[in-house]
N, C-alpha and C positions, 0 to 999 in steps of 0.2 A: 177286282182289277185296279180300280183307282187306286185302293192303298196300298198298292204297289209301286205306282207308277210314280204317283207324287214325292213321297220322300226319293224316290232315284233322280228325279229331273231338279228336286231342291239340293240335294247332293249337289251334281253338277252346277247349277247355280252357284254355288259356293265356293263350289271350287273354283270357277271363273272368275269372280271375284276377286278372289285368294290372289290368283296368280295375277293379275291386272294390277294388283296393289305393289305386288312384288314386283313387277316389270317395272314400274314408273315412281318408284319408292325414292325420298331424296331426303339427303339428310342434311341438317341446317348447322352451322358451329351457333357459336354463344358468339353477342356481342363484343364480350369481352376476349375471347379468340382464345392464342394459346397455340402447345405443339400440335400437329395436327396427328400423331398418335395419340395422347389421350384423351381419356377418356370425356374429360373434364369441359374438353372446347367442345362439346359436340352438345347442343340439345338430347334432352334423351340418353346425355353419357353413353351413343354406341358411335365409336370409330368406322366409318365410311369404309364398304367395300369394292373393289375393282367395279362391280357391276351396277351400284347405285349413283345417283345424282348426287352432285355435290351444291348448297350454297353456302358463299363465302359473305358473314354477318359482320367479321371482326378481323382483327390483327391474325393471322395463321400461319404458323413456321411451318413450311414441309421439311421432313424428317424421311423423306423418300416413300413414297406412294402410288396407288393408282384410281381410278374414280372410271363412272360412265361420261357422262355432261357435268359441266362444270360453271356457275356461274358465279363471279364477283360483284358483290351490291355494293353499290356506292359509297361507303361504311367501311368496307371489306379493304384486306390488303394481303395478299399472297408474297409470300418470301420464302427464302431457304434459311433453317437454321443456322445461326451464326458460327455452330461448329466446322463446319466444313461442306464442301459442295451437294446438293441433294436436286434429285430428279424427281417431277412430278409427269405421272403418264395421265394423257386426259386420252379416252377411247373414244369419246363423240367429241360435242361439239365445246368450244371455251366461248363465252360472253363475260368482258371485263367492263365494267359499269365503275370502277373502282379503282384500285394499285395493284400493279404484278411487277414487282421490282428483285434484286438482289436486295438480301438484309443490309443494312447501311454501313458499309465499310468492310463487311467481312462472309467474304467466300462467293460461290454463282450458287443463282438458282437455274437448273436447267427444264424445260418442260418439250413433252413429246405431244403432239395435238393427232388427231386420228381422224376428226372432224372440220366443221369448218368454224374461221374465227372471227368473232365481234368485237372489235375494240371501241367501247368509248368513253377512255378513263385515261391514267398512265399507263404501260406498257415498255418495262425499262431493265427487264431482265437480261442476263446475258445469252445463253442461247433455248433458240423456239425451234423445236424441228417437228415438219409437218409431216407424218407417215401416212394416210390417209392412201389407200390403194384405191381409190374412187379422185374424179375430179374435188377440189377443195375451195369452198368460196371463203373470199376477203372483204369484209366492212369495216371502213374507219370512219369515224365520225372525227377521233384524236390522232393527233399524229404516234407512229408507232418509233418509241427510239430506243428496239431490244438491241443490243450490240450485233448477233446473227440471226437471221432470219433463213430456215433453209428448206427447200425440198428434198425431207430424203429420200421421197418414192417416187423416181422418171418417170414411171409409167403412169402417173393421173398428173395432171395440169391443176393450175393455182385459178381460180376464176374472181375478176375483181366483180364485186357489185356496189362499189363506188368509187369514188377516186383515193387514191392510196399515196398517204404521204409518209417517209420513212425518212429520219432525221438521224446520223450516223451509223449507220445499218449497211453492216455486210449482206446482203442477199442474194443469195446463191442459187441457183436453180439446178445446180444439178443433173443440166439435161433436159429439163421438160418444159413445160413451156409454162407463160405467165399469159393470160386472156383477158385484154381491160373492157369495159364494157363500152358500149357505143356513143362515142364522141369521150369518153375517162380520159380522165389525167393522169398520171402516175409521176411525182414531184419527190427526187432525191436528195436531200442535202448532206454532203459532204460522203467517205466512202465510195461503193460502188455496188452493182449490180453484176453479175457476168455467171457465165454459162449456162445458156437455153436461149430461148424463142419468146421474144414478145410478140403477140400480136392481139392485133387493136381494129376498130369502124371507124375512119375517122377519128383517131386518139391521139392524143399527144403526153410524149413526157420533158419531165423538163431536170435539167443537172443544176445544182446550184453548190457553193462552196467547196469548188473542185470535186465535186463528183463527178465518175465516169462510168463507161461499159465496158467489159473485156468480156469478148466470144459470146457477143450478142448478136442473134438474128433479127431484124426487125421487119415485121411484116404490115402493112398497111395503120402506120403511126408515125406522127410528126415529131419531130427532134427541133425543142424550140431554144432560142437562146446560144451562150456557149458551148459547145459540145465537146466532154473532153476524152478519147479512145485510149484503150492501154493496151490492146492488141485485137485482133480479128474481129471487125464488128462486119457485120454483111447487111447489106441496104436492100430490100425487096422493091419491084419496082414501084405499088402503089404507096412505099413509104415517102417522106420530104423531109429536106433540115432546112428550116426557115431561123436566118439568122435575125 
C-alpha cells in the first residue's frame, strides 16, 4: 500500500509547487532595458506576460502591453516608445521607486492600473487610469505630476493612505468618491480636481497656484487657504473653509 500512496502524494506535491511558482513568477528586464517586447531586455530573454510580475531594472519603452504587478526600482524608467502613443495595462498593483514618464519630447505614455498605486519616485506620464472594481489605495511619498489622473470605475473609491500631493494634475473622479485618511492632507497645485466626493476625519486640502474644484462634494474636510470654485461645489455640514 505505501508504494502506492507515496509517489501519488509526491505527484501532488509537485504539482503544488509547480503552480505556486507559476502564480507568483516575475520577470526582471536587464539593467540595461530596452523595448519592452524584446526579447533582449528581459533577464532570461522571455518577454513578460499579462499574468506575471513585472520588475523595472533599466530604461524600458512600452511598445503596448499588459503585466500582473508591476514594480519600478529606482534604476528603472518606464516610458512609451518614441514612435507614437502606447498603453501599458497593469492588472495588480504599480510601485514606482523610479521614473514613469512620457519619452522625452515625443508622444504619451498611457497606463491602466487595476490595483493600487505607490509612488515614490517621478510620476509624469500623461494619462493614469485606475479601473480597479474594488476600492483602490493611494501612497505618495513623491509628488505625483502625471498630466491626468482618473477613475474610470464609479463604482469602487480612491482610498488615500497618505497625504497626496498632485502638481498639474487634472484629476477626475468620475463620480466616485476620493477617502483621505484621518487628519490627510490632499495639496493641489495648479489645475483641478472635480466630479465626485471627497471625504475626509478631520482632513484638510489645500489649492495652491490657482487651482480649483468643480462638482465637488465635500464631506467632513477643511478647505484651507484660497479657495478657488468653477462651478457646483456642495459643503457638507461637518466640513469648514478656514481662510
Amino acid at each position: 500500500m505505501k508504494s502506492i500512496i507515496l509517489p501519488l502524494v509526491t505527484g501532488i506535491a509537485v504539482f503544488f509547487l509547480a503552480g505556486t511558482l507559476t502564480a507568483y513568477s516575475q520577470v526582471h528586464s536587464t539593467t540595461g532595458g530596452g523595448s519592452w517586447s524584446d526579447t533582449l531586455t528581459w533577464v532570461n530573454w522571455k518577454v513578460p506576460t499579462a499574468t506575471e510580475d513585472v520588475v523595472i531594472e533599466g530604461p524600458v519603452d512600452v511598445t503596448g502591453a499588459e503585466c500582473n504587478n508591476l514594480v519600478v526600482q529606482p534604476n528603472g524608467i518606464l516610458q512609451n516608445r518614441s514612435y507614437t502613443n502606447y498603453t501599458l495595462r497593469v492588472r495588480g498593483n504599480l510601485t514606482n521607486n523610479g521614473i514613469i514618464r512620457n519619452y522625452p519630447g515625443w508622444y504619451n505614455l498611457y497606463i491602466t492600473v487595476g490595483g493600487d498605486i505607490i509612488n515614490n519616485g517621478e510620476w509624469s506620464n500623461s494619462y493614469t487610469y485606475l479601473t480597479g472594481s474594488q476600492d483602490q489605495t493611494l501612497s505618495f511619498t513623491k509628488e505625483f505630476t502625471g498630466y491626468r489622473l482618473e477613475d474610470a470605475n464609479s463604482g469602487s473609491a480612491l482610498i488615500a493612505n497618505t497625504d497626496l500631493n498632485f502638481k498639474n494634475t487634472k484629476i477626475d473622479l468620475n463620480g466616485s468618491q476620493m477617502k483621505l485618511s484621518q487628519g490627510g492632507k490632499l495639496y493641489i497645485y495648479g489645475e483641478w480636481l472635480f466630479n465626485g466626493q471627497i471625504m475626509g476625519s478631520n482632513s484638510e486640502i489645500y489649492l495652491y497656484d490657482n487651482a480649483f474644484l468643480e462638482r465637488v462634494t465635500l464631506d467632513n474636510v477643511a478647505l484651507k487657504g484660497i479657495i478657488n470654485v468653477y462651478s457646483s461645489v456642495v459643503i457638507e455640514e461637518e466640513s469648514v473653509i478656514d481662510l
